[in-house]
C-alpha atoms as one frame of an Amber mdcrd trajectory, in Angstrom:
protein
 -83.245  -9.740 -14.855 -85.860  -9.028 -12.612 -88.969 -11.305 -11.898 -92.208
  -9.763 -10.032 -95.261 -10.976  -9.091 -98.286  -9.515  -7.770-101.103 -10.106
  -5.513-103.636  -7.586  -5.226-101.944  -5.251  -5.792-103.712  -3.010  -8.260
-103.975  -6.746 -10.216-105.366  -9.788  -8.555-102.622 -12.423  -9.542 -99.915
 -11.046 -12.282 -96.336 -13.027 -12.437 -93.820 -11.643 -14.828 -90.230 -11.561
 -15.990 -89.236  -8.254 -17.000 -86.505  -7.701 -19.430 -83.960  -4.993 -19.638
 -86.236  -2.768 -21.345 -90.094  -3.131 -21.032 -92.884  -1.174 -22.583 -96.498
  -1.219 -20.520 -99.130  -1.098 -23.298-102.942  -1.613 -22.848-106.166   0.552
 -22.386-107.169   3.182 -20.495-107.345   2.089 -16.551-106.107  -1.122 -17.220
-103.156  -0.993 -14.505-100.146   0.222 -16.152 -99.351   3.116 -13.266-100.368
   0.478 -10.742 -97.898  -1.912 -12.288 -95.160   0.507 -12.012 -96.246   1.765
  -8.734 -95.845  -1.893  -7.084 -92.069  -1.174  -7.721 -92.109   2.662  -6.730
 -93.888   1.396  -3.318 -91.082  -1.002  -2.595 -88.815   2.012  -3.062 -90.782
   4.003  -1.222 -90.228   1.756   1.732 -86.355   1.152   1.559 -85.464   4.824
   0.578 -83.848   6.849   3.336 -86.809   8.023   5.805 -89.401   5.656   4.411
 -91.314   3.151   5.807 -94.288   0.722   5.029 -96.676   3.010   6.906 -95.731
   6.246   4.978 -95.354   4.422   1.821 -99.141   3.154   2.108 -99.956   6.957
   3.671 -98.601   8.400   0.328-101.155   6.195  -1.156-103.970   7.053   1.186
-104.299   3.542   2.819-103.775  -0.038   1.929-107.485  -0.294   0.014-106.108
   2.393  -2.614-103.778   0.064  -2.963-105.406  -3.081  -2.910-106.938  -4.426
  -6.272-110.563  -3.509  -6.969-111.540  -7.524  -7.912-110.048  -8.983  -4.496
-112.122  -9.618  -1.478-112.129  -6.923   0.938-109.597  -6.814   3.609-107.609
  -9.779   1.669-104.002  -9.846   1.702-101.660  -7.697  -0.369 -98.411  -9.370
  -1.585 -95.549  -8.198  -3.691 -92.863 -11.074  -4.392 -89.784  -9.874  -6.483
 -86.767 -11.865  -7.666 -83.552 -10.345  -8.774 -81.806 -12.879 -11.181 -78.133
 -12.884 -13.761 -77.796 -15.202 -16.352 -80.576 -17.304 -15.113 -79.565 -17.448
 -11.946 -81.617 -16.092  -8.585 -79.331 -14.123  -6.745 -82.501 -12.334  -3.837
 -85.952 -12.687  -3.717 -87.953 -10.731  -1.741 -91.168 -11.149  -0.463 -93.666
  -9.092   1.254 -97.377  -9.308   1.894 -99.305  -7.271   4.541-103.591  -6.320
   5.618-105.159  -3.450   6.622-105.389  -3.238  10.575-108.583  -1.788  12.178
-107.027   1.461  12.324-106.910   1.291   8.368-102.809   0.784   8.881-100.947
  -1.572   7.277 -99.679  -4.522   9.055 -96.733  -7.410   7.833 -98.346 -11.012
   7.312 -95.151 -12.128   5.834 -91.489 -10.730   4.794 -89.432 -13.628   3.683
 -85.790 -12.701   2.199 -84.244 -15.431   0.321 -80.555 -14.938  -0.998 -80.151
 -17.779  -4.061 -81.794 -20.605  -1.999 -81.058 -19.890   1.495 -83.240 -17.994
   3.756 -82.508 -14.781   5.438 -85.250 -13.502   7.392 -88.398 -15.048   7.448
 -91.468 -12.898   9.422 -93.231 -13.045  11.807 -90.663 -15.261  13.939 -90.486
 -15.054  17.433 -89.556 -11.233  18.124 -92.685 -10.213  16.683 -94.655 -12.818
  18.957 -93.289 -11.090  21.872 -94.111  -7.674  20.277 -96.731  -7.328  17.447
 -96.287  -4.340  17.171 -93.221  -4.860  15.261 -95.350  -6.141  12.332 -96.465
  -2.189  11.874 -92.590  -2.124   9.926 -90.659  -4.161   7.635 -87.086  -5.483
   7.700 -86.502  -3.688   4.729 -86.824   0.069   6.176 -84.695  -0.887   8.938
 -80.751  -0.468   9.205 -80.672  -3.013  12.193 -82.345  -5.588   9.910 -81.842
  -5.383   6.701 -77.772  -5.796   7.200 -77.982  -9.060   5.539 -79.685  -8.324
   2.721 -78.664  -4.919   2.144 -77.923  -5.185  -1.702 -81.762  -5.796  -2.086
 -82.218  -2.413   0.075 -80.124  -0.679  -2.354 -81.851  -1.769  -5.303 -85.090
  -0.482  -4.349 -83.694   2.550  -2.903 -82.276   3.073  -6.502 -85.396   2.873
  -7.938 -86.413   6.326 -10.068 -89.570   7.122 -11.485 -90.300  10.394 -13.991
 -93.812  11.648 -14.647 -93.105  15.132 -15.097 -96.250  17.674 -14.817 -94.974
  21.106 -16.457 -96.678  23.044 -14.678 -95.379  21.713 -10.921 -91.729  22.764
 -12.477 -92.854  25.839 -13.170 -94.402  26.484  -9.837 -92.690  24.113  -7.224
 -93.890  26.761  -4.176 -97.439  26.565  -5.115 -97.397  23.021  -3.882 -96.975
  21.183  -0.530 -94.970  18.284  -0.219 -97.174  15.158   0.337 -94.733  12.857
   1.383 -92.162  12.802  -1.545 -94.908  11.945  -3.798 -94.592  15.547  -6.013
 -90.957  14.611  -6.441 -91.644  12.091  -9.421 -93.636  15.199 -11.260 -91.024
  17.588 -10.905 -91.789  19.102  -7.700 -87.962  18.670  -6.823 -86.650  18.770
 -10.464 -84.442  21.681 -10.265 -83.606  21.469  -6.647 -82.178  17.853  -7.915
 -80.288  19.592 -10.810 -78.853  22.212  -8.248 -77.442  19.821  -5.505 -75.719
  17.811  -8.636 -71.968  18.447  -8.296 -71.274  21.259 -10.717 -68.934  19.524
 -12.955 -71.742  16.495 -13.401 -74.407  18.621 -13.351 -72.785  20.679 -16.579
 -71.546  17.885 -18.378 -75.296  16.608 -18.041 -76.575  19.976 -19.045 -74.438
  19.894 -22.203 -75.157  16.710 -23.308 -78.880  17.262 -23.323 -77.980  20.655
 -25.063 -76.588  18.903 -27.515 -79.523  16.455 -27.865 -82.069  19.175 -28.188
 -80.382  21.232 -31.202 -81.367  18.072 -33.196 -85.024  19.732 -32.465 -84.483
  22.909 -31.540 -81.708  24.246 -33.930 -81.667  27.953 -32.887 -80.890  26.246
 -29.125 -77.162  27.558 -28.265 -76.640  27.044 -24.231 -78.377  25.871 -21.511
 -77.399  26.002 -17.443 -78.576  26.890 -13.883 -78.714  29.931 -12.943 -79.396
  31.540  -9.364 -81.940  34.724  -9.482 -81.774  37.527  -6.782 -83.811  35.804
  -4.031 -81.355  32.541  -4.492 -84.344  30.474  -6.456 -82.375  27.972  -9.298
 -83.841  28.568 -12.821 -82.949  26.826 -15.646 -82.219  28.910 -18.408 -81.707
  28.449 -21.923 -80.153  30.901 -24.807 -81.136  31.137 -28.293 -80.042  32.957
 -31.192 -81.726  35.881 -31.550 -81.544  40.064 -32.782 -82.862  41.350 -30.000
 -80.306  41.795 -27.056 -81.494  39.258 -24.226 -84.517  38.594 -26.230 -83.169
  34.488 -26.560 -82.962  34.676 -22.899 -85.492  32.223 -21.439 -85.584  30.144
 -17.998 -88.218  27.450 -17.069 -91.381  29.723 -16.545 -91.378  30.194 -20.755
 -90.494  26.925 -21.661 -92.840  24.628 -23.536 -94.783  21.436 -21.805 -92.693
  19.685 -24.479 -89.484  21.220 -23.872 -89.589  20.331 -19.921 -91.063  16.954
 -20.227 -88.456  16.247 -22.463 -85.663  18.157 -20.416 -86.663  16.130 -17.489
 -86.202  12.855 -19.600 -83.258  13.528 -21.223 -81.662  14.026 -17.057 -83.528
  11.501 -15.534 -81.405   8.864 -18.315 -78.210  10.338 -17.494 -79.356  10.306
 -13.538 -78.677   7.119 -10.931 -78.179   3.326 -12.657 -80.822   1.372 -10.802
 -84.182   0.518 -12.871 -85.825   4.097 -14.496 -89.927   3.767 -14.256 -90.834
   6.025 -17.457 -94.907   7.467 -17.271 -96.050   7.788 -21.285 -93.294  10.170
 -22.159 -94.218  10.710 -25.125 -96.767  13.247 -23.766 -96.362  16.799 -25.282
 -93.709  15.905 -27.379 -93.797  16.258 -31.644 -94.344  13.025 -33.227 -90.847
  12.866 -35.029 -89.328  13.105 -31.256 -91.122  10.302 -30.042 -90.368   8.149
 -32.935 -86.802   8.233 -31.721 -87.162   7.990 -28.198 -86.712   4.152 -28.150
 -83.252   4.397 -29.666 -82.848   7.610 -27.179 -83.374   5.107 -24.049 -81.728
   2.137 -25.687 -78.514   3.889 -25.541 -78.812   5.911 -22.258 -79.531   2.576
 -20.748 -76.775   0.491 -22.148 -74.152   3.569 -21.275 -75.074   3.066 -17.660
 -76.505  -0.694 -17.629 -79.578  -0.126 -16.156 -82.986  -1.211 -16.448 -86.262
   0.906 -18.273 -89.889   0.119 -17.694 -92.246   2.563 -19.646 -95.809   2.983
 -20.236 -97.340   4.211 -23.319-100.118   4.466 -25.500 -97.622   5.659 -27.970
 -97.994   4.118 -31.909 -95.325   6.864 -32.871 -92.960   5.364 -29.754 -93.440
   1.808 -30.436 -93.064   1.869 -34.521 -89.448   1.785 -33.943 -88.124  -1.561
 -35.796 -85.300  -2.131 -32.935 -88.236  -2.951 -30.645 -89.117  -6.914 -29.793
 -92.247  -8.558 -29.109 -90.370  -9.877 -26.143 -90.289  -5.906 -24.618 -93.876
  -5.732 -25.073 -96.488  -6.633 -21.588 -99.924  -6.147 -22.730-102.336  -5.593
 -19.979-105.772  -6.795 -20.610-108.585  -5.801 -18.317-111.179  -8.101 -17.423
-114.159  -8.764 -15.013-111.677 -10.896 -12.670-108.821  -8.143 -13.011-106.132
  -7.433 -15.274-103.952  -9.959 -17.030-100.179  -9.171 -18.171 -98.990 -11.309
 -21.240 -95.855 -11.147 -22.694 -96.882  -9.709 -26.496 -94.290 -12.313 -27.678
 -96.665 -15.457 -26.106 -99.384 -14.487 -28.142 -99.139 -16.343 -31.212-101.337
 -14.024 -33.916 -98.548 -11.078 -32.913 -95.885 -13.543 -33.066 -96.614 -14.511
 -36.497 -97.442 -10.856 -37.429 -93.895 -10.096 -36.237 -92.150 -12.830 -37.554
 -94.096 -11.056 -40.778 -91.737  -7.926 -40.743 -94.447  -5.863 -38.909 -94.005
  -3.394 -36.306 -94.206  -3.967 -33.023 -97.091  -0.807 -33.456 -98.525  -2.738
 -36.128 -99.022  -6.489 -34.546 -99.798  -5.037 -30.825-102.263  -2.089 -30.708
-105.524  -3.791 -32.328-105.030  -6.086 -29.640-105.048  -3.302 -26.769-107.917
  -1.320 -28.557-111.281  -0.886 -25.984-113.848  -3.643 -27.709-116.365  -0.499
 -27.823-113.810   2.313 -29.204-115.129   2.225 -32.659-118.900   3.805 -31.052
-117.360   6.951 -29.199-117.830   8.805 -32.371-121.065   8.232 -32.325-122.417
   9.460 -28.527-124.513  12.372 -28.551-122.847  14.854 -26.056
């Protein structure tokens, strides 16, 4: 299990346990990216070649980051606990400001493994040198030794908002930092370096999975073109001589988004951050994706946060109010409650409803019902 908490951090005080699978429902701009994105920034600073300062770079500075109800220049904190059967096995703890410079600088990094302490920051190096505060523990090999399990798990982080048209046109983008990565500015680079006897089992697999919609579907691989660029290409059955011949440039927003998820479940077992992906995709898909994730998950024991404003996704009966973290904006920030606490939707579930059914008019803006009626 994993346990987070949050201090202005996109929400001014949020404490959760998350659950094996988790669905993000709320509003528009009520903080379900930034919820997710207090994990990817974590990642961000453990992965290979990261750091605290390029993590909050990516971001722009450490006010993007910081939640729009806290006091300026206030402390930023991110406390996460890694737990089995009840049990805390790490917590880690990191909280940092916003130097004159507008760089981010450690107040505290405390690692605690079950109930002893590993590092606790500052301590006396960084009294001799402050500028040691400018990195964290965690993006260093030297000192994260002890606690490198933690390191791991954020580096195994993934997160998947594909944008269809960044796959289809990877060059006409520059890198900023990694950040295009997690919209598919890497996809098929990622597909490519994937040894060849993974990477086609994978392929066929999510062939398989996409006849169910796409009967007419008979192969699908990488291929290289003429100036060594990787395409994707797909085959269907068709009259015409190479006519069912198509690679990534022809395929529909629905088709990639739903390519990319179908790899991104079968790719790496630490925790998958999902981005509504239910976007693009025909309602009788999405209906299924829940059972979809279920099993990729349990195949490779991993853990599945999503966002959605998906009715279609989250009408699946297999779904628990337990799953559900509504986030509820308000003048002093957004609060996350477990849909399960809540006792109307408890009742309504215990009822035989949906979770769909119980959960949405509770996420609904209070104002919704007059957009109809503004004069444009």
């Amino acid at each position: 299990m994993l346990v987070i908490h949050l201090r202005n951090v996109g929400f001014k005080e949020v404490g959760v346990d998350l659950a094996e699978r988790v669905f993000l429902v709320g509003p528009n701009a009520s903080g379900k990216s930034n919820f997710l994105d207090a994990l990817r920034f974590l990642r961000d600073i453990a992965l290979p070649g990261g750091s605290l300062q390029k993590a909050s770079s990516d971001r722009s500075s450490v006010s993007k980051i910081r939640c729009l109800a806290a006091h300026k220049n206030s402390e930023v904190a991110i406390v996460v606990e890694l737990a089995r059967s009840g049990k805390r096995l790490w917590r880690y703890e990191i909280a940092f400001i916003q130097d004159h410079k507008h760089k981010p600088l450690v107040t505290r990094e405390i690692v605690h493994k079950g109930d002893r302490v590993v590092i606790k920051r500052p301590d006396k190096k960084d009294a001799r040198d402050p500028l040691r505060l400018s990195q964290t523990a965690l993006e260093q090999i030297s000192e994260n030794r002890h606690f490198r399990e933690i390191a791991r798990f954020f580096d195994g982080i993934s997160y998947l908002h594909l944008v269809p048209q960044i796959i289809r046109a990877p060059g006409s983008l520059s890198e900023n930092g990694g950040a295009l990565d997690a919209y598919g500015h890497d996809f098929l680079g990622r597909v490519a370096k994937t040894p060849e006897k993974t990477r086609n089992n994978r392929l066929k697999r999510i062939r398989d999975a996409l006849i169910t919609a796409i009967p007419q579907l008979q192969e699908l691989k990488l291929e290289t073109d003429a100036r060594g660029v990787f395409h994707l290409i797909e085959f269907f059955e068709q009259w015409r001589p190479q006519a069912g011949k198509q690679n990534e440039e022809q395929f529909s927003d629905g088709m990639l988004r739903l390519l990319g998820l179908l790899w991104a479940l079968q790719e790496g077992d630490g925790p998958l951050l999902l981005e509504e992906p239910e976007l693009s995709l025909h309602a009788g898909v999405v209906r299924r994706l829940a059972r979809l994730i279920y099993r990729a998950q349990k195949a490779r024991k991993r853990q599945v946060l999503i966002s959605t404003h998906s009715i279609d996704l989250l009408s699946d009966p297999g779904i628990g109010g337990e799953e559900i973290l509504m986030l509820n904006p308000g003048l002093e920030g957004t609060k996350v409650i477990p849909a399960a606490e809540i006792a109307e939707i408890h009742a309504l579930l215990e009822a035989g409803m949906s979770v769909a059914e119980a959960v949405f008019p509770h996420t609904e803006p209070e104002k919704a019902s007059e957009l109809e009626q503004l004069i444009l």
